[in-house]
C-alpha atoms as an extended CHARMM CRD file, in Angstrom:
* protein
*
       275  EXT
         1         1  UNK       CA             31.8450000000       39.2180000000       35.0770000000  PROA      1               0.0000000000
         2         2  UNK       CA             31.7140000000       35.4630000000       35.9730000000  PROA      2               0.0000000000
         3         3  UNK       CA             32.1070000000       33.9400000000       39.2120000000  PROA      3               0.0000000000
         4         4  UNK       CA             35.1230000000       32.3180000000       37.8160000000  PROA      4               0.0000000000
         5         5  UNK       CA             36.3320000000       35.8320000000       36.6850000000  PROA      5               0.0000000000
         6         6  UNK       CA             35.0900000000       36.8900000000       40.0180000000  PROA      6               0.0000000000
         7         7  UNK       CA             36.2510000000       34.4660000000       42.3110000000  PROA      7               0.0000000000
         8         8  UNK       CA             40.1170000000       33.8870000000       42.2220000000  PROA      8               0.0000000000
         9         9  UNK       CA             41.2580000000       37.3840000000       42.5680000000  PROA      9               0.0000000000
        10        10  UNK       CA             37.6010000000       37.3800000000       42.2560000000  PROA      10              0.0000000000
        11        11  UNK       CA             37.6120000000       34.9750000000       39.4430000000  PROA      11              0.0000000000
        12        12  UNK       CA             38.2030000000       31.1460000000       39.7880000000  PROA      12              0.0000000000
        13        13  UNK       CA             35.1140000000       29.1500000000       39.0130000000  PROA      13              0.0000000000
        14        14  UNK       CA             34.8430000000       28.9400000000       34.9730000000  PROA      14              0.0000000000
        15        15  UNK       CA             35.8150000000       25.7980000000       33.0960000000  PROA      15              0.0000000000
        16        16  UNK       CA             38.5920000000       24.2960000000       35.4010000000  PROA      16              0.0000000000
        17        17  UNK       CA             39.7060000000       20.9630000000       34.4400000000  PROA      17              0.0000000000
        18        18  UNK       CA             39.1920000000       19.9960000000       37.7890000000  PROA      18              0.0000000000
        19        19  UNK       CA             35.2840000000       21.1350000000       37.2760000000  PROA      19              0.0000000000
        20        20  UNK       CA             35.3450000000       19.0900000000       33.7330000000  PROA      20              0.0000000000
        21        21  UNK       CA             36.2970000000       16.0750000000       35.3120000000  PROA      21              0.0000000000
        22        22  UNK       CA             34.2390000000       16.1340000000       38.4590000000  PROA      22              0.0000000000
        23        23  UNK       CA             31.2780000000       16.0680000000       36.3230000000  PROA      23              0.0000000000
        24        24  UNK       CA             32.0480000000       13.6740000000       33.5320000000  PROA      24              0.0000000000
        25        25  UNK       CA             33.8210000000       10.5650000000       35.6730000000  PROA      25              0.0000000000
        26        26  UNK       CA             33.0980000000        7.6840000000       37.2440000000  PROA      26              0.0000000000
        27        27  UNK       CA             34.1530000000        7.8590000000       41.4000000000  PROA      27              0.0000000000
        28        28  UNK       CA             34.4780000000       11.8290000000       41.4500000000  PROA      28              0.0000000000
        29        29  UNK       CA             31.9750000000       13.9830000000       42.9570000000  PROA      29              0.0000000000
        30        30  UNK       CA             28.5820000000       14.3050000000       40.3970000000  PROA      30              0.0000000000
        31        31  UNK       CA             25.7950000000       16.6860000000       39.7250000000  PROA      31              0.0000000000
        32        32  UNK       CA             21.9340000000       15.3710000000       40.2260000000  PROA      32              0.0000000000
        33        33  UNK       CA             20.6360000000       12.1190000000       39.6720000000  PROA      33              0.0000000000
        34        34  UNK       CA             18.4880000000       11.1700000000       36.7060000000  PROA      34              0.0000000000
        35        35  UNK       CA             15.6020000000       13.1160000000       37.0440000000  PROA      35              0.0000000000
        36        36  UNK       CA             16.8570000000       15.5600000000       40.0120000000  PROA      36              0.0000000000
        37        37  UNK       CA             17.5970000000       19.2600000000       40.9130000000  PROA      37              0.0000000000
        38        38  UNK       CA             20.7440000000       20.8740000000       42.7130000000  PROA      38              0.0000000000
        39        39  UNK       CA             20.7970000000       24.2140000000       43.1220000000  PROA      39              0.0000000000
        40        40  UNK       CA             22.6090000000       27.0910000000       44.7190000000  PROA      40              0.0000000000
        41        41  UNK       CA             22.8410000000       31.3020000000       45.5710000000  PROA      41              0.0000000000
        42        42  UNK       CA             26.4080000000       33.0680000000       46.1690000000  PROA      42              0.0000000000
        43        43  UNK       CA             26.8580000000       36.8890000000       46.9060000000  PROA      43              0.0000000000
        44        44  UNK       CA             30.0430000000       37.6500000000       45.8660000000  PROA      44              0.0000000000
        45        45  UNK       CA             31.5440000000       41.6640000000       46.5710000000  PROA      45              0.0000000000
        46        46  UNK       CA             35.2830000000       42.7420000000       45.8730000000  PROA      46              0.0000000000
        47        47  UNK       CA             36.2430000000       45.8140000000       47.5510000000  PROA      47              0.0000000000
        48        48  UNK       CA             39.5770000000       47.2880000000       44.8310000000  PROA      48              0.0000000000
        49        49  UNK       CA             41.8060000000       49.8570000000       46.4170000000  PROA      49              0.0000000000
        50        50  UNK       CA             43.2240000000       53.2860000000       45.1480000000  PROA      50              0.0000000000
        51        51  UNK       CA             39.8520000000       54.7940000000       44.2530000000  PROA      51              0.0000000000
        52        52  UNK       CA             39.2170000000       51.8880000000       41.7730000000  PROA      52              0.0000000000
        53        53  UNK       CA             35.9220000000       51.0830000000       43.7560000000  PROA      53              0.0000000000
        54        54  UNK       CA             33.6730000000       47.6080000000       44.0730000000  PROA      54              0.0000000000
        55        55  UNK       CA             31.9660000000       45.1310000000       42.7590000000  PROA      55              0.0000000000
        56        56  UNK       CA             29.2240000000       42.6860000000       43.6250000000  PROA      56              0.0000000000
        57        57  UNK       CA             27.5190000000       39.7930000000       41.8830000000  PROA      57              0.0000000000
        58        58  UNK       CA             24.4140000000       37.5880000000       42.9310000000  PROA      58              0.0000000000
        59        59  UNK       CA             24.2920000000       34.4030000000       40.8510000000  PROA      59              0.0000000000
        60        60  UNK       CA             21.6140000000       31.8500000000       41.3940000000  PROA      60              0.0000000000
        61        61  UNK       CA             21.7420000000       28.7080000000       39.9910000000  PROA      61              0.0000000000
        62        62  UNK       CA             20.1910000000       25.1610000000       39.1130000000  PROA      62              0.0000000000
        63        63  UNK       CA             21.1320000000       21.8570000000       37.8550000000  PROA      63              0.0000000000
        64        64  UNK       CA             19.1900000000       18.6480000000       36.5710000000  PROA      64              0.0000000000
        65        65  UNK       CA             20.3940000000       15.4300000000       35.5630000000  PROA      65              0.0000000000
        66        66  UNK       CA             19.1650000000       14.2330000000       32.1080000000  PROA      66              0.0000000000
        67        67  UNK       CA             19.2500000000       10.1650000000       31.0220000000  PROA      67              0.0000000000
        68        68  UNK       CA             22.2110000000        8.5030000000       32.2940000000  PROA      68              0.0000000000
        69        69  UNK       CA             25.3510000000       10.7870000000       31.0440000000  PROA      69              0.0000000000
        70        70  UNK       CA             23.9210000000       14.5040000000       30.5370000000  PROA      70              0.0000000000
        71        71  UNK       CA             23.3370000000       17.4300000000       33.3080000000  PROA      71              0.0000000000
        72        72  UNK       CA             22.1950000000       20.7960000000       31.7860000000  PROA      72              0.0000000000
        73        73  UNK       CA             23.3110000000       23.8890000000       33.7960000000  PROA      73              0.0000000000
        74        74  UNK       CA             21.6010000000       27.2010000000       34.0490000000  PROA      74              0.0000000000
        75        75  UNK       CA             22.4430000000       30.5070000000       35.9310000000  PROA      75              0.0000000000
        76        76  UNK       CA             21.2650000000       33.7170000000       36.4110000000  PROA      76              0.0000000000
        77        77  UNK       CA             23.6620000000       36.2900000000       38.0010000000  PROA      77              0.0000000000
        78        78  UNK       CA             23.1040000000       40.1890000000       38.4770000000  PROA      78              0.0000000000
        79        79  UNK       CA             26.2310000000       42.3110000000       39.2050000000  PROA      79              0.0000000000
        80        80  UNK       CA             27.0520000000       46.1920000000       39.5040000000  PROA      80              0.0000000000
        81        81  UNK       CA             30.7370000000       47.5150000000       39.1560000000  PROA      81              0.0000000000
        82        82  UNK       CA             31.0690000000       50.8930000000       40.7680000000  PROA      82              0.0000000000
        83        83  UNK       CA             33.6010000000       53.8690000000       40.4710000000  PROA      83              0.0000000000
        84        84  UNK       CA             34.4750000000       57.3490000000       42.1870000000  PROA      84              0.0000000000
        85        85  UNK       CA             31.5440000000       58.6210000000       39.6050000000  PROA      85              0.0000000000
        86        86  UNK       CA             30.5750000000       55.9740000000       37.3660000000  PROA      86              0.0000000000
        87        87  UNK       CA             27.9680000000       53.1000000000       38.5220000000  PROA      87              0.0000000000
        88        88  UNK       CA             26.7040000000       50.0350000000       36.0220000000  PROA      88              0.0000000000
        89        89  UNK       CA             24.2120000000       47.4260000000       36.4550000000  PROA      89              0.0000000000
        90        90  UNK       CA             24.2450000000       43.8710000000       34.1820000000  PROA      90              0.0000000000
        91        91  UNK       CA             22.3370000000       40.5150000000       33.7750000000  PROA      91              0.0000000000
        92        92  UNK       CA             23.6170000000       37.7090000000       32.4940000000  PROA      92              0.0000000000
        93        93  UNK       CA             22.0880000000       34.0530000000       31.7630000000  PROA      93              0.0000000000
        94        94  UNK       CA             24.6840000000       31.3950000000       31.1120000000  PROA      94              0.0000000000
        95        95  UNK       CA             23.6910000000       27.9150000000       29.9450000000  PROA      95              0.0000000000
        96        96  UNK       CA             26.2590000000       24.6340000000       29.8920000000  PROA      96              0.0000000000
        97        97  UNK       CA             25.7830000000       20.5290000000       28.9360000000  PROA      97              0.0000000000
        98        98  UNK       CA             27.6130000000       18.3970000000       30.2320000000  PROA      98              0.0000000000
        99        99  UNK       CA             27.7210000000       15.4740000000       28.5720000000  PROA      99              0.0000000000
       100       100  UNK       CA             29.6630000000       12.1010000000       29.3620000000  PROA      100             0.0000000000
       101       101  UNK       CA             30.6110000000       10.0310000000       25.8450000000  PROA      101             0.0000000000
       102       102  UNK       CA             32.3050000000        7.0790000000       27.5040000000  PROA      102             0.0000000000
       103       103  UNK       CA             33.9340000000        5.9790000000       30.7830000000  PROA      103             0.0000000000
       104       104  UNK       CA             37.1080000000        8.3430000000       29.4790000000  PROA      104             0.0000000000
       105       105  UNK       CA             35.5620000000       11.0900000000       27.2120000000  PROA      105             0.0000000000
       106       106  UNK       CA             33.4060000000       13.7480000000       28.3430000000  PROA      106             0.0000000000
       107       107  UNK       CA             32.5870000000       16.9980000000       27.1880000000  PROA      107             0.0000000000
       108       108  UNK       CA             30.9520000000       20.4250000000       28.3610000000  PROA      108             0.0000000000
       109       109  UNK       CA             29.2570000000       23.5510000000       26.2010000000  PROA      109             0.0000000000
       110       110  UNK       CA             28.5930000000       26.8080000000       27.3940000000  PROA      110             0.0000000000
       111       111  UNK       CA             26.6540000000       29.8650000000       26.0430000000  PROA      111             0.0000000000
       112       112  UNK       CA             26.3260000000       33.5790000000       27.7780000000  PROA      112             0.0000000000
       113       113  UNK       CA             24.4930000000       36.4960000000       27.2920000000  PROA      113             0.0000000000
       114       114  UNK       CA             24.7300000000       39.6070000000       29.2140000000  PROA      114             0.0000000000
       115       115  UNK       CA             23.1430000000       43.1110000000       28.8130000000  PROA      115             0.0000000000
       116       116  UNK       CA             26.2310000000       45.1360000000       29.5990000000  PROA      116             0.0000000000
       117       117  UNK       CA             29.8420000000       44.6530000000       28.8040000000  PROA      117             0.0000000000
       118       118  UNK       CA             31.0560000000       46.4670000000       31.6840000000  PROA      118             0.0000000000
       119       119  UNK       CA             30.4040000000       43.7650000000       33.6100000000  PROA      119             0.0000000000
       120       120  UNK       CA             30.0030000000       40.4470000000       32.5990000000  PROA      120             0.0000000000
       121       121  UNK       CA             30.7180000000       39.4280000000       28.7890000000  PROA      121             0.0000000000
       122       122  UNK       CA             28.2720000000       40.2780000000       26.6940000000  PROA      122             0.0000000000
       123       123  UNK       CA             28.4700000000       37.1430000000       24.8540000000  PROA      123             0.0000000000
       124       124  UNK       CA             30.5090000000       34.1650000000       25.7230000000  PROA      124             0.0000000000
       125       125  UNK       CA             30.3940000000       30.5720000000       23.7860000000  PROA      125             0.0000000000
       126       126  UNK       CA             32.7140000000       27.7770000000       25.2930000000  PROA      126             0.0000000000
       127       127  UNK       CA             33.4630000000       24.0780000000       25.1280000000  PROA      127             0.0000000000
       128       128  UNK       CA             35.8250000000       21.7430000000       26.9980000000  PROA      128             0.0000000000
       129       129  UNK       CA             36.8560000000       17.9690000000       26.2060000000  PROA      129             0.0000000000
       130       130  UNK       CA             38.0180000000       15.9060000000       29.1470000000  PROA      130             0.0000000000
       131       131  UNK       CA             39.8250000000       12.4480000000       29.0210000000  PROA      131             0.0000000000
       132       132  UNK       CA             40.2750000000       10.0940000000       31.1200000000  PROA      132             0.0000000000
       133       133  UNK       CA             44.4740000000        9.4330000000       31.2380000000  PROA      133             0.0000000000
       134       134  UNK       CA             44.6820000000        6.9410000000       33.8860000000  PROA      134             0.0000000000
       135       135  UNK       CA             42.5530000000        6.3350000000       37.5480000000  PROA      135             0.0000000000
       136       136  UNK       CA             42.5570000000        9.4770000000       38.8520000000  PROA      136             0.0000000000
       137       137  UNK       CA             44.0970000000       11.4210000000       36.3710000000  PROA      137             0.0000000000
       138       138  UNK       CA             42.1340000000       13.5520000000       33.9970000000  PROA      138             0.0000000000
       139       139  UNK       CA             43.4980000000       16.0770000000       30.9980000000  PROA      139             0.0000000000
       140       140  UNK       CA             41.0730000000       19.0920000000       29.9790000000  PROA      140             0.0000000000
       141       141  UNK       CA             41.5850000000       21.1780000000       26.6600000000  PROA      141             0.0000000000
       142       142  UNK       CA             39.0090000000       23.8980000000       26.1190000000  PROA      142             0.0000000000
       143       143  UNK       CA             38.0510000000       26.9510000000       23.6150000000  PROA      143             0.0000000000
       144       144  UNK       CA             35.9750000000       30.1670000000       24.9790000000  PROA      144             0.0000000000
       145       145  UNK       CA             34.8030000000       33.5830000000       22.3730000000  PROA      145             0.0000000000
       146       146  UNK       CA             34.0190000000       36.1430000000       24.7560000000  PROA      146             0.0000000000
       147       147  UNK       CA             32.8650000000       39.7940000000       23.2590000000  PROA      147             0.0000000000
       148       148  UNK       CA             32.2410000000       42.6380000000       25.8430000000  PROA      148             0.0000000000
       149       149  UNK       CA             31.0360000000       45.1010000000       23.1560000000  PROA      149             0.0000000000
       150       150  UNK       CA             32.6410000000       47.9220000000       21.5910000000  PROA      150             0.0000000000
       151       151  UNK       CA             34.8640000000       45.6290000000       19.7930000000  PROA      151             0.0000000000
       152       152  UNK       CA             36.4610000000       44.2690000000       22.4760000000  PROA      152             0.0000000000
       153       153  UNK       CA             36.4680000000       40.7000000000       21.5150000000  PROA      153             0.0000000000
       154       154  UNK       CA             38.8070000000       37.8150000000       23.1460000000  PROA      154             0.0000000000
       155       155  UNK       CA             39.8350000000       33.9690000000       22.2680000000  PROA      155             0.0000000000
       156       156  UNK       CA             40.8740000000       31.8780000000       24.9980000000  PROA      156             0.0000000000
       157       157  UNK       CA             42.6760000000       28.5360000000       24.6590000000  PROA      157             0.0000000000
       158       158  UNK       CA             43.1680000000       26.0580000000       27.7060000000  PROA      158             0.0000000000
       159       159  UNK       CA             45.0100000000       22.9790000000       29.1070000000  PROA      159             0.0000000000
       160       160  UNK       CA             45.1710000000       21.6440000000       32.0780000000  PROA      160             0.0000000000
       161       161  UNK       CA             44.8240000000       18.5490000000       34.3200000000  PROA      161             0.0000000000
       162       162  UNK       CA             43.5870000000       17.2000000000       37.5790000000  PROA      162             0.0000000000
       163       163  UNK       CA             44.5770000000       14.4730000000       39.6030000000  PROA      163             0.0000000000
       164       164  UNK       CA             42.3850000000       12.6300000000       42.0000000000  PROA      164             0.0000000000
       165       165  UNK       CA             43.8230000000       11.2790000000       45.6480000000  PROA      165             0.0000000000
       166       166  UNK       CA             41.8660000000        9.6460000000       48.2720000000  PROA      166             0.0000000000
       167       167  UNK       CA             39.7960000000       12.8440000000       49.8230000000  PROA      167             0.0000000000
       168       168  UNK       CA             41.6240000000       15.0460000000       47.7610000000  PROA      168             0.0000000000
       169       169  UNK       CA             42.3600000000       16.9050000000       44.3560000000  PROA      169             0.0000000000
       170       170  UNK       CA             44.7680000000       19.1510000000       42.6830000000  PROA      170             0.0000000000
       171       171  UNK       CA             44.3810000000       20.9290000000       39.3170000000  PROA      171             0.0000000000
       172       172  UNK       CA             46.4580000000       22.7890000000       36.9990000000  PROA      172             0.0000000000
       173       173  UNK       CA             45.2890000000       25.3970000000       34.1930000000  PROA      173             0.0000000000
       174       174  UNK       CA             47.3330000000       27.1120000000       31.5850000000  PROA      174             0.0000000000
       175       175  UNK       CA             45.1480000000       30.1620000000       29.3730000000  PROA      175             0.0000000000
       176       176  UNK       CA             46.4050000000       31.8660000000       26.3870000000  PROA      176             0.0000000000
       177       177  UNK       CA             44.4680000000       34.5520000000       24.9300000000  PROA      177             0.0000000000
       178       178  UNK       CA             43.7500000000       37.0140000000       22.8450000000  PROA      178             0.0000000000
       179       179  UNK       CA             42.5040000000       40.1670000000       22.6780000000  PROA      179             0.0000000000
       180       180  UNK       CA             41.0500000000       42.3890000000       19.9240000000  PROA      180             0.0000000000
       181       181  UNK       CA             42.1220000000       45.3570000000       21.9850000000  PROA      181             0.0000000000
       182       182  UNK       CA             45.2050000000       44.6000000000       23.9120000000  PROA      182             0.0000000000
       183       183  UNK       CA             46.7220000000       41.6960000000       22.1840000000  PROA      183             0.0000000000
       184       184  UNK       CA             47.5890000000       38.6120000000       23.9750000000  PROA      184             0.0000000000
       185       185  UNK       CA             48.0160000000       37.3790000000       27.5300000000  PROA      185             0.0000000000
       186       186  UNK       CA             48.4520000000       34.2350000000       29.4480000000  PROA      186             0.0000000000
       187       187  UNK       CA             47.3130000000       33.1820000000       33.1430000000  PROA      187             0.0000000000
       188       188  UNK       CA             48.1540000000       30.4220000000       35.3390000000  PROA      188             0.0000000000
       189       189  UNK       CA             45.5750000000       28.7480000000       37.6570000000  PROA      189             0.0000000000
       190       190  UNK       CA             46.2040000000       26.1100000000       40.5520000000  PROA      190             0.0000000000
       191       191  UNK       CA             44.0460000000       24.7690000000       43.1240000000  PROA      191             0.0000000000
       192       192  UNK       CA             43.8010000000       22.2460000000       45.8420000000  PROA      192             0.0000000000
       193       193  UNK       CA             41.1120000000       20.5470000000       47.3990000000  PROA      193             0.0000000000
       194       194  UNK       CA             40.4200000000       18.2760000000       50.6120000000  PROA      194             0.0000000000
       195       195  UNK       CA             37.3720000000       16.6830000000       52.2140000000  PROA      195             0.0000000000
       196       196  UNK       CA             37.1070000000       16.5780000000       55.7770000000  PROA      196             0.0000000000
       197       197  UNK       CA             37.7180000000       13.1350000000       56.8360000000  PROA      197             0.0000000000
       198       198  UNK       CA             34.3810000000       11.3050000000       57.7120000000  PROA      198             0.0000000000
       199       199  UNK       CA             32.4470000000       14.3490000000       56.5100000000  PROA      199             0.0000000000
       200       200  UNK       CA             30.9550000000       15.4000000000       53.7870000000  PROA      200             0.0000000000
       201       201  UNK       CA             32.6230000000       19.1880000000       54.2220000000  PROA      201             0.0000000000
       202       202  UNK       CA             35.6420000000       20.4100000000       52.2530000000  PROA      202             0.0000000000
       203       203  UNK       CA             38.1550000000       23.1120000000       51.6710000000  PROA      203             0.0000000000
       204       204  UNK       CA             39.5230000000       24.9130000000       48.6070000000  PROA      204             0.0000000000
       205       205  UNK       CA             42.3160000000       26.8850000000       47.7870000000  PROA      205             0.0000000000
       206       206  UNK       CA             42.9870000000       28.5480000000       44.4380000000  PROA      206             0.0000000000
       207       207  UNK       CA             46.5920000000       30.8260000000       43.5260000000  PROA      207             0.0000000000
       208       208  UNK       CA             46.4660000000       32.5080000000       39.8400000000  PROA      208             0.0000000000
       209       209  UNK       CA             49.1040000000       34.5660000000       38.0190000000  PROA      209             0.0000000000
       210       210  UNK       CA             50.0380000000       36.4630000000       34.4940000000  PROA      210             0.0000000000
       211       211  UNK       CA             49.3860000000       39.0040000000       32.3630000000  PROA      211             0.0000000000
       212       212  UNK       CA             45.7000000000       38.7200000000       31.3170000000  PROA      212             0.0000000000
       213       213  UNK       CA             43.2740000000       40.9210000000       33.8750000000  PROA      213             0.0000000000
       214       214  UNK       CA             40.4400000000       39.5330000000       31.9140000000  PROA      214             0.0000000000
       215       215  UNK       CA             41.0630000000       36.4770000000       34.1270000000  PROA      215             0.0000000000
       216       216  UNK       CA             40.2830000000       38.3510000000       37.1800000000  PROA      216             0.0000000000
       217       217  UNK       CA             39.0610000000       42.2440000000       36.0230000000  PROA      217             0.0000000000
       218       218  UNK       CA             37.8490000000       43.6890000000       32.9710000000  PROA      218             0.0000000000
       219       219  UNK       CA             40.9820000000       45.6250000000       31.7350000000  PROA      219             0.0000000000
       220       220  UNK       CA             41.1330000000       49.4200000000       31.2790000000  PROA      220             0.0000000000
       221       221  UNK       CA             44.8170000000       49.5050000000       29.7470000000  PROA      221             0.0000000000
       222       222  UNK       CA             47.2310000000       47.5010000000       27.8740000000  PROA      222             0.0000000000
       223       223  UNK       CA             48.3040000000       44.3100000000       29.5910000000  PROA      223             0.0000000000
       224       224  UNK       CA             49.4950000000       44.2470000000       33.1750000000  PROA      224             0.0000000000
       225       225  UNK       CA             50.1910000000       41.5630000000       35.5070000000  PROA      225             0.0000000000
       226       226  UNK       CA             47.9650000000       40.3750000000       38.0140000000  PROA      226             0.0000000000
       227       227  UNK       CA             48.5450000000       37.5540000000       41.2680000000  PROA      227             0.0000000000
       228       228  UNK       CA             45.4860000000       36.1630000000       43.5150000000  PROA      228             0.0000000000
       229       229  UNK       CA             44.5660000000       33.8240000000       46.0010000000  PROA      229             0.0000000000
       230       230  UNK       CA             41.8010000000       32.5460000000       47.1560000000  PROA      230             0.0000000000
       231       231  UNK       CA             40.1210000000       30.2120000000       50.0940000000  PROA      231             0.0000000000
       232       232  UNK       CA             36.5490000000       28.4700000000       50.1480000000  PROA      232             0.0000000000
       233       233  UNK       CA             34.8890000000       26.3140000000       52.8060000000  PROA      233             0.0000000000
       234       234  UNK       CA             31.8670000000       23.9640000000       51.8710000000  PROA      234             0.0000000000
       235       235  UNK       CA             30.3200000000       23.6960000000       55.6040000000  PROA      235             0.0000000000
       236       236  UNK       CA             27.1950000000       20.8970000000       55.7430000000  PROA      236             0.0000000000
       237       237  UNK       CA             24.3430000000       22.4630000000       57.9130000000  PROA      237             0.0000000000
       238       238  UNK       CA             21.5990000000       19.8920000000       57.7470000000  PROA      238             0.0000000000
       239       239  UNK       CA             18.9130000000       19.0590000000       55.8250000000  PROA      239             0.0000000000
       240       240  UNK       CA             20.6490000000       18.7480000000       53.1150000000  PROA      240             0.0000000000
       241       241  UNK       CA             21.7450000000       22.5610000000       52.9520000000  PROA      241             0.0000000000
       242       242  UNK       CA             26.0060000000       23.5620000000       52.8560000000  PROA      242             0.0000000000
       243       243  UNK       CA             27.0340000000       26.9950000000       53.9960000000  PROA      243             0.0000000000
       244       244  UNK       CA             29.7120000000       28.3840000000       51.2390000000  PROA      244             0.0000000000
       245       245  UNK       CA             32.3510000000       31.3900000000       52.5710000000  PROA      245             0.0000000000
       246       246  UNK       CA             35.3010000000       32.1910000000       50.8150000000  PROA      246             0.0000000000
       247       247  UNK       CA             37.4560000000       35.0480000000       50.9060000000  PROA      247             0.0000000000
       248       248  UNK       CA             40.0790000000       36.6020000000       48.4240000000  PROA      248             0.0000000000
       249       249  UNK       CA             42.6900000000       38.5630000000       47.9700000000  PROA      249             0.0000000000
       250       250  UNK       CA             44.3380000000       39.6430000000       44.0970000000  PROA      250             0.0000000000
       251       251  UNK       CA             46.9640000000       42.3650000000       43.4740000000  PROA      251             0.0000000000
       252       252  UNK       CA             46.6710000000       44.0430000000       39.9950000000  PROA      252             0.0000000000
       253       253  UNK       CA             49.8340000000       46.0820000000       37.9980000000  PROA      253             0.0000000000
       254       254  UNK       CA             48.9870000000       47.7780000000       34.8390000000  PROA      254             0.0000000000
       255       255  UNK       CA             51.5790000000       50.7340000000       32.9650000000  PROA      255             0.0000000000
       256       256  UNK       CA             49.0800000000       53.2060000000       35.2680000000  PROA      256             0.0000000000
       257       257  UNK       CA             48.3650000000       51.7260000000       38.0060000000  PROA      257             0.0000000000
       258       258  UNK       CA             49.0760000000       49.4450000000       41.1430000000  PROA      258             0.0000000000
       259       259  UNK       CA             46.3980000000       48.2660000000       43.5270000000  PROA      259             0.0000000000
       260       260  UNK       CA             44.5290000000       45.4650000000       44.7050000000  PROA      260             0.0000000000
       261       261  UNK       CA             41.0220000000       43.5720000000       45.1110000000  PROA      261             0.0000000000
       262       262  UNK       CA             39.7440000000       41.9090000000       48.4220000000  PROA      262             0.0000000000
       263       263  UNK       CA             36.8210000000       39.7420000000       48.4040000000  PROA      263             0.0000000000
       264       264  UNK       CA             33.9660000000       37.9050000000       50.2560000000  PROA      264             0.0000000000
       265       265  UNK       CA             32.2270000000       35.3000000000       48.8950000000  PROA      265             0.0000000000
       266       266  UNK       CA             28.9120000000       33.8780000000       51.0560000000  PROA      266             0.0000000000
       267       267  UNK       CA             26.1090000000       31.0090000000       49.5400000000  PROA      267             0.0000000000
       268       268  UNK       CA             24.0820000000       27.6880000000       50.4160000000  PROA      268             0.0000000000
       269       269  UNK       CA             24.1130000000       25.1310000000       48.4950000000  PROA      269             0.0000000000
       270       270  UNK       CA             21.1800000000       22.7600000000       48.4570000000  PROA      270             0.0000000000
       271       271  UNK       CA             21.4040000000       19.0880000000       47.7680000000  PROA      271             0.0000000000
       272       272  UNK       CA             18.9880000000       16.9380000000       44.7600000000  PROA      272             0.0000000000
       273       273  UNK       CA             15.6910000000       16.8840000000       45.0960000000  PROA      273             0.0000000000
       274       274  UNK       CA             13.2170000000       14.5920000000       42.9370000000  PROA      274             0.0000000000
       275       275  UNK       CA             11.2330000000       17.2070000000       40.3400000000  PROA      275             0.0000000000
């Protein structure tokens, strides 16, 4: 599973529109300079109640700016999903471009590949387009093909948009998709953002809600319903280094089952650095 799956209810971090925008615009917060490296780590567990057991994912990743409008993303994340009697063990490499067309247009692609569908998709191709509405106003639309094996394939389709304020931001995402196995679903993701004033810290909070638990779990039965929440803080240390914490909470109702998923989420972040 992604850190996006795995961060809002552990899932929130995938192709937001906020995310889209921040990295194709003018005056928004960017990735590296030409010629420059950003990277991160994040150890992410959820804890699920009711004998459903936990989950943990290490993701490392890097980022380098490319001529004047491209940034090329890679990550490497190892996770393990255990159960009362069942433990499993995945890699997956994910690869992205961004890519900025014009002052308005910009666009991001995505590829995945994972060794086990149990926890992350096995393979996952995605692209966003962003434009540019009006100063500080930013509309994404976005495709993702995710297969987890077995034939357990899914579509996605997104919208959503993200307005910019002075030292802050708030995003909206609507997801429909659909499932080779359990038909189709929607979610609902918001999120709200705030620098610290004079600082270069900032806060995050992210609510989801609907019907598709491949937004925040990889489903076991039909359809159920799922709500989350979720709370980051980017804390500056020095040297160019940010302490990352987050926690979450999500609660989870299928036609067998009710319980829930609390999470922790700890990384640094490390500022550009000239290759």
């Amino acid at each position: 599973m992604t850190f996006a799956q795995a961060f809002c209810g552990a899932a929130l971090l995938a192709s937001t529109a906020a995310g889209a925008a921040e990295r194709a615009f003018p005056n928004k917060p960017k990735g590296p300079a030409i010629g420059r490296v950003s990277s991160s780590v994040r150890l992410e567990y959820t804890d699920f109640s009711k004998l459903f057991g936990d989950r943990a994912v290490l993701t490392a990743d890097s980022k380098l700016g490319i001529g004047r409008a491209t940034r090329v993303s890679f990550s490497l994340a190892e996770g393990q999903r255990r159960g009362v009697s069942t433990r499993s063990r995945g890699t997956q490499a994910v690869a992205a471009i961004d890519h900025s067309w014009s002052d308005r247009l910009s666009s991001r692609s995505s590829i995945g590949l994972a060794s086990n569908g149990a926890i992350f998709a096995k393979e996952q191709f995605g692209q966003d387009i962003s434009y540019k509405i009006t100063d500080g106003l930013v509309g994404t639309i976005g495709g993702r093909y995710s297969s987890y094996g077995n034939r357990n394939d899914v579509a996605t389709w997104s919208a959503g948009a993200a307005y910019y304020a002075r030292g802050a931001m708030f995003s909206y995402r609507y997801s429909l998709l659909a499932s080779s196995r359990f038909g189709r679903s929607y979610a609902h993701l918001a999120s709200f953002r705030v620098k610290d004033p004079g600082g270069s810290g900032s806060s995050q909070l992210w609510v989801g809600h609907g019907t598709s638990l491949y937004e925040v779990d990889l489903p076991r039965s039909a359809n159920g319903t799922f709500t989350s929440i979720a709370l980051q803080r980017s804390q500056p240390i020095g040297g160019g280094v940010a302490l990352d914490v987050g926690v979450n909470r999500a609660w989870y109702k299928t036609p067998t089952a009710k319980y829930r998923g609390t999470g922790l989420v700890a990384g640094l972040s490390f500022s550009s650095w000239p290759l």
